[in-house]
N, CA and C atoms of all chains as a GROMACS GRO file, in nm:
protein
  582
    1UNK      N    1   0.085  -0.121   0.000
    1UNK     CA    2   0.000   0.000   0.000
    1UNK      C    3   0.088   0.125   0.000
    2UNK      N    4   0.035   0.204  -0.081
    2UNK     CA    5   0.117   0.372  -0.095
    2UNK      C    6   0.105   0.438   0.041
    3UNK      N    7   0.241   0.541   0.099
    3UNK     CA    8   0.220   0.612   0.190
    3UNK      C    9   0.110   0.713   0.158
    4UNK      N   10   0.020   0.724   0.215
    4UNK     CA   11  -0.032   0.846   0.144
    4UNK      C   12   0.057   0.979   0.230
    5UNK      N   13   0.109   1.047   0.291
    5UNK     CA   14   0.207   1.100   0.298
    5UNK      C   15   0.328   1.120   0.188
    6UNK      N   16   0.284   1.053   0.084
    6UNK     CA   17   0.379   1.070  -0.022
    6UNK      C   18   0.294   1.190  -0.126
    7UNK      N   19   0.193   1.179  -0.096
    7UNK     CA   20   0.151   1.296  -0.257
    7UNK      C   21   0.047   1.396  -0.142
    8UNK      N   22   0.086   1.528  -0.193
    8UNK     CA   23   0.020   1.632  -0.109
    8UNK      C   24  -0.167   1.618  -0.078
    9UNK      N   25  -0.195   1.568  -0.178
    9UNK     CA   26  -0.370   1.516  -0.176
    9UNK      C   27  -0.380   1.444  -0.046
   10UNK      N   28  -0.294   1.315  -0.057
   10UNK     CA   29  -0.297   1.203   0.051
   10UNK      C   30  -0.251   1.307   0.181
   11UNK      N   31  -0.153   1.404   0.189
   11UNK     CA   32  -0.096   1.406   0.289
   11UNK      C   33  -0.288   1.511   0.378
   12UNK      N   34  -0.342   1.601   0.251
   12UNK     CA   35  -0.406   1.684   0.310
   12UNK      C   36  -0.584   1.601   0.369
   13UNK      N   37  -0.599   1.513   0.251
   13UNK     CA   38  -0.698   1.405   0.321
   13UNK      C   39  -0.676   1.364   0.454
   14UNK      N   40  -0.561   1.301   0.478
   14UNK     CA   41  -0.530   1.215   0.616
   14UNK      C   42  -0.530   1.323   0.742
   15UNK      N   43  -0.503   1.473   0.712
   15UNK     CA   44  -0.504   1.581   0.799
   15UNK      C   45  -0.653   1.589   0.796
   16UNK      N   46  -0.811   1.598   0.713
   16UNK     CA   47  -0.895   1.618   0.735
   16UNK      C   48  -0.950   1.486   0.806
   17UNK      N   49  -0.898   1.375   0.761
   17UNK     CA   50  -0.975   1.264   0.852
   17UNK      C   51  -0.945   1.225   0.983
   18UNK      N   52  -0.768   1.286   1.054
   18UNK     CA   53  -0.779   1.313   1.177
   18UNK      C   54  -0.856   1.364   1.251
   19UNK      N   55  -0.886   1.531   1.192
   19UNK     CA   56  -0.913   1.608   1.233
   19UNK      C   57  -1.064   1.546   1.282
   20UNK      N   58  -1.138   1.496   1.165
   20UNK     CA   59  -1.296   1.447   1.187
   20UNK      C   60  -1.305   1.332   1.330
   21UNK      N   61  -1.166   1.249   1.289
   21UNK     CA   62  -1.173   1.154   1.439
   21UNK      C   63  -1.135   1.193   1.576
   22UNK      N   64  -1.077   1.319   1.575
   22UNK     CA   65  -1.037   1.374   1.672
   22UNK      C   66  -1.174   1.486   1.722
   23UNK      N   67  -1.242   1.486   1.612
   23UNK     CA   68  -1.322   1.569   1.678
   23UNK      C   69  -1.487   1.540   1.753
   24UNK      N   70  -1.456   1.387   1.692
   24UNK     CA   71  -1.568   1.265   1.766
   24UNK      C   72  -1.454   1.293   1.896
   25UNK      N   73  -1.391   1.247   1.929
   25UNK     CA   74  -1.351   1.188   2.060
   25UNK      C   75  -1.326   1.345   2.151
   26UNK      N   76  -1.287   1.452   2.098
   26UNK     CA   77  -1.320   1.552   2.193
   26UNK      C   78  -1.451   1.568   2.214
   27UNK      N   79  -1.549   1.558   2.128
   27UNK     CA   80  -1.709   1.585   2.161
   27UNK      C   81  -1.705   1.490   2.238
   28UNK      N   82  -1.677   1.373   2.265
   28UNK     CA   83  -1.742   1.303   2.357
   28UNK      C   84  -1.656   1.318   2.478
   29UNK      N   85  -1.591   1.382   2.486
   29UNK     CA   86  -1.530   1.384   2.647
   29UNK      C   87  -1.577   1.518   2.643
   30UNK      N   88  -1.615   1.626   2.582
   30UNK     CA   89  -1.658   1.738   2.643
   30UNK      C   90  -1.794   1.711   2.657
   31UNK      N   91  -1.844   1.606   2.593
   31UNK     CA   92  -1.999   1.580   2.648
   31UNK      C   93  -2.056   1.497   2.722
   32UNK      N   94   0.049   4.176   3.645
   32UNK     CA   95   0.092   4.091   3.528
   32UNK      C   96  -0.032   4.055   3.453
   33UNK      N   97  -0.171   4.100   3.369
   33UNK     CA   98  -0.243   4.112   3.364
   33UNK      C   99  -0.237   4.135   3.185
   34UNK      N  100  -0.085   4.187   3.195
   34UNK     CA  101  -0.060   4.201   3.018
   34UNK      C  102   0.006   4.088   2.983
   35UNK      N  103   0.034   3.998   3.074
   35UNK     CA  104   0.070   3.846   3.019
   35UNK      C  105   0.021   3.750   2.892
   36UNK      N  106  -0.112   3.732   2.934
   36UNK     CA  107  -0.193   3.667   2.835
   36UNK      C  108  -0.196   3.741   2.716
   37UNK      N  109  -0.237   3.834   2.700
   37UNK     CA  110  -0.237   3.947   2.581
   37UNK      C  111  -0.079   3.886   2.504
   38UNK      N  112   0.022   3.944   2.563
   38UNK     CA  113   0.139   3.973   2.480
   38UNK      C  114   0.165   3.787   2.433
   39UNK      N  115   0.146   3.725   2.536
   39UNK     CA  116   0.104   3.572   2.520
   39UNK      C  117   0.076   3.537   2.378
   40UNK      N  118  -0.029   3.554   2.349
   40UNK     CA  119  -0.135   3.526   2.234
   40UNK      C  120  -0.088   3.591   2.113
   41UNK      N  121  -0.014   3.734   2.114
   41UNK     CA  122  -0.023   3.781   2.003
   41UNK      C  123   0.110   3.733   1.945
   42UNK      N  124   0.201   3.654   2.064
   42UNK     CA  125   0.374   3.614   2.019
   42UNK      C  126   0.320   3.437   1.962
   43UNK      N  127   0.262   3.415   1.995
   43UNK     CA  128   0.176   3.265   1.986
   43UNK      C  129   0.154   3.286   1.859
   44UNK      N  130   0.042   3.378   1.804
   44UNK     CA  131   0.004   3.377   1.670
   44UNK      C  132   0.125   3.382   1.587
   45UNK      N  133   0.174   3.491   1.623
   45UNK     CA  134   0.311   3.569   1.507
   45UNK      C  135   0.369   3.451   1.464
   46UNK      N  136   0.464   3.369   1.582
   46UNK     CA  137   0.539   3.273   1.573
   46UNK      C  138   0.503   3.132   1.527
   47UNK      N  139   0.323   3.111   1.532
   47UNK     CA  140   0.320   3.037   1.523
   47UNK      C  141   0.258   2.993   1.329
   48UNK      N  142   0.229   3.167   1.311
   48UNK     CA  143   0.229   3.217   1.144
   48UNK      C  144   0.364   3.172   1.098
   49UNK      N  145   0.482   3.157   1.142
   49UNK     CA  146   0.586   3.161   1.086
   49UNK      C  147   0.638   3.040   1.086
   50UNK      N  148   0.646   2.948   1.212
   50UNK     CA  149   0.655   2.806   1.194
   50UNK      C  150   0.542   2.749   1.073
   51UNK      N  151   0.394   2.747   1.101
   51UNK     CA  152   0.310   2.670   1.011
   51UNK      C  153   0.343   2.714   0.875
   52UNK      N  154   0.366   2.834   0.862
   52UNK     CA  155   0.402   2.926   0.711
   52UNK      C  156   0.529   2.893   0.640
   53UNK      N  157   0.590   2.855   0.734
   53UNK     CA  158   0.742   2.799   0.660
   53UNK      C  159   0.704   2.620   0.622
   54UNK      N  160   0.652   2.589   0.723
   54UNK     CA  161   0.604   2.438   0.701
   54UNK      C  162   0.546   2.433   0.598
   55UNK      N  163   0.412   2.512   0.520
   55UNK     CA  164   0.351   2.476   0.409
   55UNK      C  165   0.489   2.521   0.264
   56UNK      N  166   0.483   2.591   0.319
   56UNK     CA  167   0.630   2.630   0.217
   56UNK      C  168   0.725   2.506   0.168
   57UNK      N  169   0.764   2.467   0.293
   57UNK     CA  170   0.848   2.319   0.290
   57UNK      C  171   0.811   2.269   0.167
   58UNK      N  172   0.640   2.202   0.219
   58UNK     CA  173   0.560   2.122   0.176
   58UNK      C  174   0.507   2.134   0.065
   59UNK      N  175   0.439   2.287   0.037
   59UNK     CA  176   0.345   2.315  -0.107
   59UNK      C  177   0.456   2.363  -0.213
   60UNK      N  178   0.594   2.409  -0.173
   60UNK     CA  179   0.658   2.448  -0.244
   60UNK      C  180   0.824   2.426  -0.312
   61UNK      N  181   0.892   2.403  -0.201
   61UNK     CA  182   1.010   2.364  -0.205
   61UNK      C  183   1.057   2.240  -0.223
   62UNK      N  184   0.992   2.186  -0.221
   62UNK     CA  185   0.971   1.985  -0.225
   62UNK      C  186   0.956   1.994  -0.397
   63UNK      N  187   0.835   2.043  -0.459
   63UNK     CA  188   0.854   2.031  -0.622
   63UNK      C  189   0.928   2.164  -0.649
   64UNK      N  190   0.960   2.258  -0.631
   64UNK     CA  191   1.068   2.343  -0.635
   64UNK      C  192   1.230   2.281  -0.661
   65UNK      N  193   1.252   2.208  -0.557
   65UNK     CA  194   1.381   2.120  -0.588
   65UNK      C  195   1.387   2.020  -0.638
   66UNK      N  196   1.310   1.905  -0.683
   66UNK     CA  197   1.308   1.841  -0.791
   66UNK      C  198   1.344   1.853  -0.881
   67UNK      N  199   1.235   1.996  -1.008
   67UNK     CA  200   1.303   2.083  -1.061
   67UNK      C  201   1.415   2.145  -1.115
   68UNK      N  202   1.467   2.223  -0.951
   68UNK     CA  203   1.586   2.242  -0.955
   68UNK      C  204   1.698   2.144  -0.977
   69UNK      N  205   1.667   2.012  -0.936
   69UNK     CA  206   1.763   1.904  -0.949
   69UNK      C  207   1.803   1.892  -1.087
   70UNK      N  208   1.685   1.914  -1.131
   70UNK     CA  209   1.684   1.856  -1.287
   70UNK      C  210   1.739   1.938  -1.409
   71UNK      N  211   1.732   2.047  -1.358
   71UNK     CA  212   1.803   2.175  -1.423
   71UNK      C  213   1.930   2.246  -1.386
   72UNK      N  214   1.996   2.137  -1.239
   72UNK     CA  215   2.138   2.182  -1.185
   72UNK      C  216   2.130   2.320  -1.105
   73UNK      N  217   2.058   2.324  -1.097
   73UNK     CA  218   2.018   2.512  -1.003
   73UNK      C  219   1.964   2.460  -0.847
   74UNK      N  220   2.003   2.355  -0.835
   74UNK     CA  221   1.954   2.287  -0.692
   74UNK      C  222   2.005   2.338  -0.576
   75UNK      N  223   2.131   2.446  -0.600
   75UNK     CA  224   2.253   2.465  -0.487
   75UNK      C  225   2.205   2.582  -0.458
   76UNK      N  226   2.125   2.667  -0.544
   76UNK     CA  227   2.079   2.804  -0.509
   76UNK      C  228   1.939   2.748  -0.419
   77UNK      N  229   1.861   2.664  -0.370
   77UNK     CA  230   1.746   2.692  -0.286
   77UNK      C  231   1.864   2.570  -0.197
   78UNK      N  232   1.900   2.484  -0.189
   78UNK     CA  233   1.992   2.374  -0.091
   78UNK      C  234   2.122   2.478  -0.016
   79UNK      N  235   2.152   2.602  -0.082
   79UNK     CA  236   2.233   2.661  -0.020
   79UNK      C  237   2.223   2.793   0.058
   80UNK      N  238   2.146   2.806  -0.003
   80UNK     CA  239   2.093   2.973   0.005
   80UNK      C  240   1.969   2.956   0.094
   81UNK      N  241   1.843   2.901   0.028
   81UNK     CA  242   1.715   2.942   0.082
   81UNK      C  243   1.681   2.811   0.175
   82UNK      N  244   1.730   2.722   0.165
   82UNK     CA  245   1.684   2.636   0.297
   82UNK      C  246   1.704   2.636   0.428
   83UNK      N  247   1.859   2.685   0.445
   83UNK     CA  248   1.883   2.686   0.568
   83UNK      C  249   1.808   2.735   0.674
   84UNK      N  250   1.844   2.900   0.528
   84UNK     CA  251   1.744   3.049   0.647
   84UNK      C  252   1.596   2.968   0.654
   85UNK      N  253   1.578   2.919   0.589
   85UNK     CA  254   1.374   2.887   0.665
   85UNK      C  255   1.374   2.818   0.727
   86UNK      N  256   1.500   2.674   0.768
   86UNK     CA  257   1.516   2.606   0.857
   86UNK      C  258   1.539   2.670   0.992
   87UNK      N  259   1.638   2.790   0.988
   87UNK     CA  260   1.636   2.844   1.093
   87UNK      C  261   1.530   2.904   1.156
   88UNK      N  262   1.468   3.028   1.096
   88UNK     CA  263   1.339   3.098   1.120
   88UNK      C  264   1.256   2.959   1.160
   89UNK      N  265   1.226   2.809   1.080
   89UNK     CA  266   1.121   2.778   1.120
   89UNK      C  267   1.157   2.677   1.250
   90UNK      N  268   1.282   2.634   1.300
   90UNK     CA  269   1.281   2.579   1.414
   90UNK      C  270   1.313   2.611   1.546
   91UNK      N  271   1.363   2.779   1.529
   91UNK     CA  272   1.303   2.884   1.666
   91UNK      C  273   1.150   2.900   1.632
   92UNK      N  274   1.082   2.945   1.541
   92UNK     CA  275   0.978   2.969   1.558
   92UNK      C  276   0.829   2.858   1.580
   93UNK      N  277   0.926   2.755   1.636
   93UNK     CA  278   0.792   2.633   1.681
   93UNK      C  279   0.896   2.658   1.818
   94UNK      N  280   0.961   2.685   1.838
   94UNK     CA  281   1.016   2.684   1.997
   94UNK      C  282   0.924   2.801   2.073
   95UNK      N  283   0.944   2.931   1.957
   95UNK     CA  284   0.859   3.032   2.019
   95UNK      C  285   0.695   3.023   2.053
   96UNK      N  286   0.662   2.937   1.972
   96UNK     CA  287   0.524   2.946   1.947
   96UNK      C  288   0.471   2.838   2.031
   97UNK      N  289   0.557   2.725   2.093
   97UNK     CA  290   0.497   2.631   2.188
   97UNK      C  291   0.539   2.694   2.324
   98UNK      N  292   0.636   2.832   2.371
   98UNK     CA  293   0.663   2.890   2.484
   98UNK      C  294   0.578   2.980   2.492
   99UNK      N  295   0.538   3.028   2.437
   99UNK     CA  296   0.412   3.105   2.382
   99UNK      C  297   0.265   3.073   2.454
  100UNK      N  298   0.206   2.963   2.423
  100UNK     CA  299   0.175   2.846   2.402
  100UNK      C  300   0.131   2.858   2.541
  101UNK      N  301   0.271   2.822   2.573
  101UNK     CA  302   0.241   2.719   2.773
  101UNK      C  303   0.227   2.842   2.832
  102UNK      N  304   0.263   2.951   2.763
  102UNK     CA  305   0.274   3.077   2.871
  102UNK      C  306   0.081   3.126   2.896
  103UNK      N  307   0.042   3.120   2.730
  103UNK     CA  308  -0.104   3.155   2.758
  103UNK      C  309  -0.192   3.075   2.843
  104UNK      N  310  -0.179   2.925   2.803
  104UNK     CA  311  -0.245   2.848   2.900
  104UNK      C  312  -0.214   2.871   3.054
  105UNK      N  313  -0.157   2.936   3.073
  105UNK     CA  314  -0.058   2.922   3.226
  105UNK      C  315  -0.084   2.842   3.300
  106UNK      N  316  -0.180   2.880   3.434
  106UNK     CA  317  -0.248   2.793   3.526
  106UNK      C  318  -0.323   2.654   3.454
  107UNK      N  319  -0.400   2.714   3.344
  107UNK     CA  320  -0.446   2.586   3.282
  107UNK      C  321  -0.379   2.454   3.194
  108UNK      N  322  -0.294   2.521   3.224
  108UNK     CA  323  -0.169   2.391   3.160
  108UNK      C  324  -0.156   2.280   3.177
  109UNK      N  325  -0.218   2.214   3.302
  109UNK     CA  326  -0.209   2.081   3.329
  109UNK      C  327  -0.382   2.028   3.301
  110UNK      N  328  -0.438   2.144   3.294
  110UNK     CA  329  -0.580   2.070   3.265
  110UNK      C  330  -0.594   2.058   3.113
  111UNK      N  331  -0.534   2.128   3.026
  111UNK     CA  332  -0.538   2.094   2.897
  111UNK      C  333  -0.482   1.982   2.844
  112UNK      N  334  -0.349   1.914   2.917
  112UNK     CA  335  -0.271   1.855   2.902
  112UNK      C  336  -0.324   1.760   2.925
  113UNK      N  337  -0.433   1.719   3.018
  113UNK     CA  338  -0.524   1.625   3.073
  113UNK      C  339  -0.661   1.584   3.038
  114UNK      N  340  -0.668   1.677   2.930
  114UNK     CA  341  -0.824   1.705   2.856
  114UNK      C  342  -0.925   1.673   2.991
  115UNK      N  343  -0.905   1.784   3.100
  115UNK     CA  344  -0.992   1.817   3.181
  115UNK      C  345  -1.037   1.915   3.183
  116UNK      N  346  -1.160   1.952   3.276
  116UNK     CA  347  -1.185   2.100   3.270
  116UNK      C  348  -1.219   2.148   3.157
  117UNK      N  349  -1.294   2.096   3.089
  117UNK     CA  350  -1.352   2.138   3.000
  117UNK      C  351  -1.235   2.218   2.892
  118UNK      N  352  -1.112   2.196   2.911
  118UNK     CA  353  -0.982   2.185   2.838
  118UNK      C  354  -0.954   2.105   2.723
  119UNK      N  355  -1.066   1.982   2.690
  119UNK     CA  356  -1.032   1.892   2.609
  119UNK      C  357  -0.976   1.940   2.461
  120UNK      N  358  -1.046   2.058   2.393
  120UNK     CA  359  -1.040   2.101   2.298
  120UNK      C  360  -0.881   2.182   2.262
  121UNK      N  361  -0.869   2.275   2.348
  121UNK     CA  362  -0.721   2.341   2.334
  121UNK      C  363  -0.629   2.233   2.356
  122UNK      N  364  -0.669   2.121   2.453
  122UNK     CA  365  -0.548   2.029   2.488
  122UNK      C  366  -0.517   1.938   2.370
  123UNK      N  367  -0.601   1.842   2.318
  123UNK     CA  368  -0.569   1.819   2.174
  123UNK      C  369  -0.480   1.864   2.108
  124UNK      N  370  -0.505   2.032   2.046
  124UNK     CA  371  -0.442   2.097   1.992
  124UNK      C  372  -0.324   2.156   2.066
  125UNK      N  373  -0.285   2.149   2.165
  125UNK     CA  374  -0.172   2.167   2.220
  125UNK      C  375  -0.084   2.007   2.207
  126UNK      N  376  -0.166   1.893   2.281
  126UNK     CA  377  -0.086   1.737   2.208
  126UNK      C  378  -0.019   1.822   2.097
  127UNK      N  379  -0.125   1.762   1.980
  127UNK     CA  380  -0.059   1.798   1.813
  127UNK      C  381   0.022   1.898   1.828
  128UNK      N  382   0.070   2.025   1.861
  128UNK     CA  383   0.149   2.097   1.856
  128UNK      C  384   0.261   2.062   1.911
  129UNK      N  385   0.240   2.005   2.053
  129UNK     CA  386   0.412   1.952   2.123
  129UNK      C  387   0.494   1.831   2.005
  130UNK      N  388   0.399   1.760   1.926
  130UNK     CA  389   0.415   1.654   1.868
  130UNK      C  390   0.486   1.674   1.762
  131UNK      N  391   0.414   1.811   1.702
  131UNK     CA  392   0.473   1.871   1.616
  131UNK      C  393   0.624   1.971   1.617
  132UNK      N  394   0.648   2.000   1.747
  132UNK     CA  395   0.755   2.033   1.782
  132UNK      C  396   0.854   1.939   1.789
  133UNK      N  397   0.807   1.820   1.857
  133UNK     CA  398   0.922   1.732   1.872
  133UNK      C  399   0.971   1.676   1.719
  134UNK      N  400   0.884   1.652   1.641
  134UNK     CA  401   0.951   1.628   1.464
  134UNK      C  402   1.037   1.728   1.454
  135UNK      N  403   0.998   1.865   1.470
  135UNK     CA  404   1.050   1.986   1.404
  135UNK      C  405   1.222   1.914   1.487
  136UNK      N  406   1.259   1.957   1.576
  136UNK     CA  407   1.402   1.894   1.679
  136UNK      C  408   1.420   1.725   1.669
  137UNK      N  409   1.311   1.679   1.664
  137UNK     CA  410   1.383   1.509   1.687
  137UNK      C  411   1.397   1.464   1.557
  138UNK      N  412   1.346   1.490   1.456
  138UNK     CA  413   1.313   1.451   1.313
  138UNK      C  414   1.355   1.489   1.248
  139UNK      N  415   1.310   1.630   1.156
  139UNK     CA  416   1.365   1.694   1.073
  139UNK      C  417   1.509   1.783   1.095
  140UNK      N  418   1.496   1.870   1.216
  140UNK     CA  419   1.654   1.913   1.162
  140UNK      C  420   1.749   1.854   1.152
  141UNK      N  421   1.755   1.746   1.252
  141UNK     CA  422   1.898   1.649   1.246
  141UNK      C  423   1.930   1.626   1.128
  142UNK      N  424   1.798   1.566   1.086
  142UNK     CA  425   1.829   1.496   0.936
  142UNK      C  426   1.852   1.611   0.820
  143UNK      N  427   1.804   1.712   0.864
  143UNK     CA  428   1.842   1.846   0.727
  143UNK      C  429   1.938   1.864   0.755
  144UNK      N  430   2.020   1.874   0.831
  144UNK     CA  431   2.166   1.906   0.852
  144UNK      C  432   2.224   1.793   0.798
  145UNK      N  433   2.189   1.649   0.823
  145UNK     CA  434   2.274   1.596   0.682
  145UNK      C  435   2.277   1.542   0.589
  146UNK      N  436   2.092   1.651   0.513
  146UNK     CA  437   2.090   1.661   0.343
  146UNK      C  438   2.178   1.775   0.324
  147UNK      N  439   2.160   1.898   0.388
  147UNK     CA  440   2.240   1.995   0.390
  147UNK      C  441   2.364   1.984   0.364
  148UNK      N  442   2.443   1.908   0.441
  148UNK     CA  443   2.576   1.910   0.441
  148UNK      C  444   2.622   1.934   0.564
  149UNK      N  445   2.545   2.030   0.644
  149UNK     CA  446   2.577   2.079   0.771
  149UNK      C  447   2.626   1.995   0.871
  150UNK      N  448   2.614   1.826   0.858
  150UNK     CA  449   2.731   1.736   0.932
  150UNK      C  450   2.725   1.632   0.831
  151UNK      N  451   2.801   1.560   0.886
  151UNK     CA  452   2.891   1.484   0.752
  151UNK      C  453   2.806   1.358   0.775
  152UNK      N  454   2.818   1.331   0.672
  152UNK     CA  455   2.691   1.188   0.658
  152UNK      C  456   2.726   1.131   0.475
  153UNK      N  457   2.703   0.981   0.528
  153UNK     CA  458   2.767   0.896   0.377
  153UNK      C  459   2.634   0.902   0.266
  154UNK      N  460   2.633   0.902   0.145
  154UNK     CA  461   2.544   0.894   0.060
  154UNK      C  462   2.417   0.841   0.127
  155UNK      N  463   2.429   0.719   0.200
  155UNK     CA  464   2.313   0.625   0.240
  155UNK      C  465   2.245   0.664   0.320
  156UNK      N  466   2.354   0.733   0.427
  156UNK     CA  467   2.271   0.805   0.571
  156UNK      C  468   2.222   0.895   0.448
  157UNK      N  469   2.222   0.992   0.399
  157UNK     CA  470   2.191   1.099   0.354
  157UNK      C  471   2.024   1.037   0.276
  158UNK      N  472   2.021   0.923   0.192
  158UNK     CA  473   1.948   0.904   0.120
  158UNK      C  474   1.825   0.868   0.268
  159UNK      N  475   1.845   0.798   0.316
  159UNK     CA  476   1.805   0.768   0.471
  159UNK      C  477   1.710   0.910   0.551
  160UNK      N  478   1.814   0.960   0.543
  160UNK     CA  479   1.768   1.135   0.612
  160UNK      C  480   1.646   1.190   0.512
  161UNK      N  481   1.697   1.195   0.371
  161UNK     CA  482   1.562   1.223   0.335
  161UNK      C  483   1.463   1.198   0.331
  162UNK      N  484   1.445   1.048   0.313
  162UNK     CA  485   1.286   0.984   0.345
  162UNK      C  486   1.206   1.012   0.522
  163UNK      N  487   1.324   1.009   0.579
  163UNK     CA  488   1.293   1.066   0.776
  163UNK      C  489   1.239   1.170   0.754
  164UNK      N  490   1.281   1.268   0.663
  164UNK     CA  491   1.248   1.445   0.711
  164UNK      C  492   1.163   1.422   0.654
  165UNK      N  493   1.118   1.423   0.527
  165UNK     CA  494   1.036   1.440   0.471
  165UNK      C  495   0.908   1.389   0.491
  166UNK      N  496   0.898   1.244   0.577
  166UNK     CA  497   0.777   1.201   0.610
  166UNK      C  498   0.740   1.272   0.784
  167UNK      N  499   0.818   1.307   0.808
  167UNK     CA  500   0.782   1.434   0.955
  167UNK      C  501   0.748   1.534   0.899
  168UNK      N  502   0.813   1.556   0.795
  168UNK     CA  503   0.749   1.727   0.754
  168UNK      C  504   0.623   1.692   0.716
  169UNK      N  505   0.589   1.570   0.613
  169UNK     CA  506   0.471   1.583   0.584
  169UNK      C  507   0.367   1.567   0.691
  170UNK      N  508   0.394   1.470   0.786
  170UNK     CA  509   0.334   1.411   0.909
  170UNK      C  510   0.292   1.556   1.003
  171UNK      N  511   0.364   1.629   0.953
  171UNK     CA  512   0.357   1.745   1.087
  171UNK      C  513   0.240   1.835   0.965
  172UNK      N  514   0.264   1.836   0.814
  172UNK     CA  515   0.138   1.945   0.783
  172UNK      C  516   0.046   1.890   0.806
  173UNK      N  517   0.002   1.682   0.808
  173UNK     CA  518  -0.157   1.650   0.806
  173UNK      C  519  -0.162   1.675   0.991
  174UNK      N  520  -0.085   1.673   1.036
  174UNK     CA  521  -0.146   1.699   1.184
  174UNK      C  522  -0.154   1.870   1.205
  175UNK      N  523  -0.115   1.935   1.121
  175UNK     CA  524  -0.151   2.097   1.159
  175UNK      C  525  -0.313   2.142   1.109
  176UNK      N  526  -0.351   2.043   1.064
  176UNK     CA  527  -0.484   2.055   1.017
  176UNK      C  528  -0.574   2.072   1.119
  177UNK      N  529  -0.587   1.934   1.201
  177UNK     CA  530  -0.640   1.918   1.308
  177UNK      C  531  -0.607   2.021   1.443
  178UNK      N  532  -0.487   2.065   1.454
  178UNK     CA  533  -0.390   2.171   1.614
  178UNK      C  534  -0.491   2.258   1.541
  179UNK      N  535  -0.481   2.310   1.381
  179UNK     CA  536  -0.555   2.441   1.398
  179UNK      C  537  -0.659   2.462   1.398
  180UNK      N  538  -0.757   2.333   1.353
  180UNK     CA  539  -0.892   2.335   1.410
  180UNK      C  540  -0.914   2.329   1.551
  181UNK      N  541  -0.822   2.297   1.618
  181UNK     CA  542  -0.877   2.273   1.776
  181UNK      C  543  -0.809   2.399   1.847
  182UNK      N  544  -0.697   2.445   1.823
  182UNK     CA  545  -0.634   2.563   1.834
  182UNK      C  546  -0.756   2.691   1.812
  183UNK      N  547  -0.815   2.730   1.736
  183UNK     CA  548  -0.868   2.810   1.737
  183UNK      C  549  -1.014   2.768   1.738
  184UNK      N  550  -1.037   2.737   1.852
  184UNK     CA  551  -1.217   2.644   1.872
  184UNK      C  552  -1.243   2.746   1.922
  185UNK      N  553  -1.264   2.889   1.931
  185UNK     CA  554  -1.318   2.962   2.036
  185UNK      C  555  -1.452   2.948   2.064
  186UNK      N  556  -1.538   3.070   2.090
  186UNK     CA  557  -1.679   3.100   2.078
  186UNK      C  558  -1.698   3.010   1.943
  187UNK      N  559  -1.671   3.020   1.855
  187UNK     CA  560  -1.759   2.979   1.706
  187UNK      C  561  -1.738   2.819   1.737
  188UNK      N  562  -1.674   2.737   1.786
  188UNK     CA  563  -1.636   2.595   1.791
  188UNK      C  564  -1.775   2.543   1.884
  189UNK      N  565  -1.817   2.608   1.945
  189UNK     CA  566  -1.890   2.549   2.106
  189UNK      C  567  -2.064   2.476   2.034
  190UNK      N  568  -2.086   2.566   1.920
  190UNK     CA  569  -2.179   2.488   1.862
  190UNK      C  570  -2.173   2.363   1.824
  191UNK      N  571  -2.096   2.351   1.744
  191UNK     CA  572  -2.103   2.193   1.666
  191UNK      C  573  -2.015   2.062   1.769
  192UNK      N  574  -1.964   2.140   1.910
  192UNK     CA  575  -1.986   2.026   2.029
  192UNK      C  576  -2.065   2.041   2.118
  193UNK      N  577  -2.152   2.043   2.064
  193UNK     CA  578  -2.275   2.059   2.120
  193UNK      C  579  -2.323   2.147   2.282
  194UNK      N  580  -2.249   2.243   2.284
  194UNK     CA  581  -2.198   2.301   2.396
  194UNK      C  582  -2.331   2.423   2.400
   0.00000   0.00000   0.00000
């Protein structure tokens, strides 16, 4: 499997799909 | 001491415009910039000239911007750090930021100093060093995505956690 960290698309996807899982798990500890 | 937080925040932003700003730079620009340059022999003018200086500017300016940082949180520093206190949100984005500091010092400069030249290293280490930096540099822009969404959650953030 490709790093996606190798092509700027992959690198900026994987920054929005943290961001989305990180922002389940702060909602749920701030809620 | 009441002008703390203030001068806090506004050295936070500055510095921390200048670390993330040099980082996309790295990333959106200088990466196919030197390729390029490789390919056309003009590689020594951004490898000699223009990398260093942004290396420098950009690895005081994640030092500044995470002292910055701990200074604004002050007292709340251990509750962010703890995603307590209703801290969860800045603390996140403080994680990702220390995380991102530690690439900037544990990761990338070592190893730019010897694509650079700046210490002596054999072809292999060197070929070695580049795949290291480069997957921290990139590692550090997909995690600046997230620090700066949670970084700046103020008033406008409190809606959509349901706050």
């Amino acid at each position: 499997m490709k790093n996606p960290l190798d092509s700027l698309w992959g690198t900026v996807i994987s920054g929005l799909v943290l961001t989305v899982i990180l922002y389940f798990v702060v909602k749920s500890i701030l809620g | 001491m009441e002008y703390v937080p203030a001068v806090a925040r506004w050295l936070h932003f500055m510095a921390g415009v200048m670390w993330i700003g040099l980082l996309y730079y790295f990333n959106f620009v200088q990466v196919a910039a030197l390729k390029a340059a490789t390919a056309d022999g003009t590689a020594a003018g951004i490898t000699k000239h223009v990398a260093p200086r942004a290396l420098l500017y950009f690895r005081w300016a994640a030092v500044v911007t995470w002292l910055a940082g701990a200074a604004l949180l002050s007292d709340k520093f251990v509750d962010a750090f703890t995603l307590r206190h209703g801290m969860a949100g800045i603390g996140v984005g403080a994680w990702l930021g220390t995380i991102m500091l530690f690439n900037v010092w544990a990761l990338i400069w070592p190893n730019q100093q010897k694509i650079l030249g700046l210490k002596p290293a054999t072809d292999e280490e060197k070929n070695k060093a580049r795949r290291v930096a480069f997957l921290a540099s990139r590692a550090n822009v997909a995690l600046s995505m997230p620090m700066l969404f949670f970084m700046a959650g103020g008033w406008s953030h409190r809606a959509i956690f349901g706050l």
